[in-house]
ZANUTOR-774774 format. One record per residue (C-alpha): z, y, x; residue in one letter. Coordinates in steps of 0.25 Angstrom, whole numbers, plus 5000, padded with zeros to 4 digits. Example, Ala and Ser with C-alpha at 12.3 -4.5 7.8 and 13.67 -1.06 7.14 Angstrom:
BEGIN
503149825049A 502949965055S 
//
This chain:
BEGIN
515550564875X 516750454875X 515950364867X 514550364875X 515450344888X 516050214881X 514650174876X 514150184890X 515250104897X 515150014887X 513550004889X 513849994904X 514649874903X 513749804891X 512549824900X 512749704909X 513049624898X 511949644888X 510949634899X 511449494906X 511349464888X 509849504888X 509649424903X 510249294896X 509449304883X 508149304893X 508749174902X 508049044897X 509148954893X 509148794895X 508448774884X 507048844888X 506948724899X 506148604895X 506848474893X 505948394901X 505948504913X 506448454927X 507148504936X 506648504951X 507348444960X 507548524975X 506748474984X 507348334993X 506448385005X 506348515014X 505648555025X 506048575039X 505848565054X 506448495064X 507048555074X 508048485080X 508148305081X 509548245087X 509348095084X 510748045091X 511548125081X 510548125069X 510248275066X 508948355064X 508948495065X 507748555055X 507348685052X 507248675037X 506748735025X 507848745012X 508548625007X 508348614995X 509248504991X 510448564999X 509948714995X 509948745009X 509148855016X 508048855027X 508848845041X 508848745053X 509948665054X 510348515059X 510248385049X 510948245051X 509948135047X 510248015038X 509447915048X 509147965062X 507847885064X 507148005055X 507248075067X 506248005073X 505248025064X 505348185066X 505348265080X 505848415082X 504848525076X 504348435064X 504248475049X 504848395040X 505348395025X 506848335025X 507948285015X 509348335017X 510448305012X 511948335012X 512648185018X 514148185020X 514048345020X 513048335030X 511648395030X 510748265033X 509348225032X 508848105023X 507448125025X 506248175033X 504748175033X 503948245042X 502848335039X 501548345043X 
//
């Protein structure tokens, strides 16, 4: 009885071990990808909606879609603008695609094209 305890603790505690062994062997290694593959690059451009425009300070608040380039998610929240006279090509209620950036730790706006 003493020895199929011990062969059964010791089964208990191998489990996890031989099973994380068999979940490596079936994990493709570095070597499975292609030299010549590439690596895509997140999107520079996301969608939102303008919500809010406040030309005196510079600001846009957008409803937005992720971000991939900050890995942000979905949420509506208020942007600086690197040049304040792309707030006149936009009005509140538009669809646009944007880029974002981080600019002095701030969340600015680099770009924007309306859609239509």
């Amino acid at each position: 009885m003493k020895i199929f305890r011990r062969i059964s603790i010791i089964a208990v505690f191998a489990l996890p071990f031989v099973m994380s062994a068999d979940v490596l062997a079936q994990t493709p290694t570095n070597n499975s990808v292609p030299i010549d593959a590439t690596v895509s690059k997140p999107s520079d451009m996301s969608y939102g909606e303008v919500r809010k425009i406040d030309k005196e300070a510079g600001k846009l608040t957008l409803r937005h879609g992720k971000i991939e380039n900050l890995d942000m998610p979905p949420m509506t929240m208020v942007f600086k603008v690197n040049d304040k006279s792309m707030l006149d090509k936009i009005k509140v209620g538009d669809k646009i695609q944007f880029k974002a950036a981080k600019d002095n730790g701030k969340l600015t706006v680099t770009d924007i094209k309306v859609d239509k």
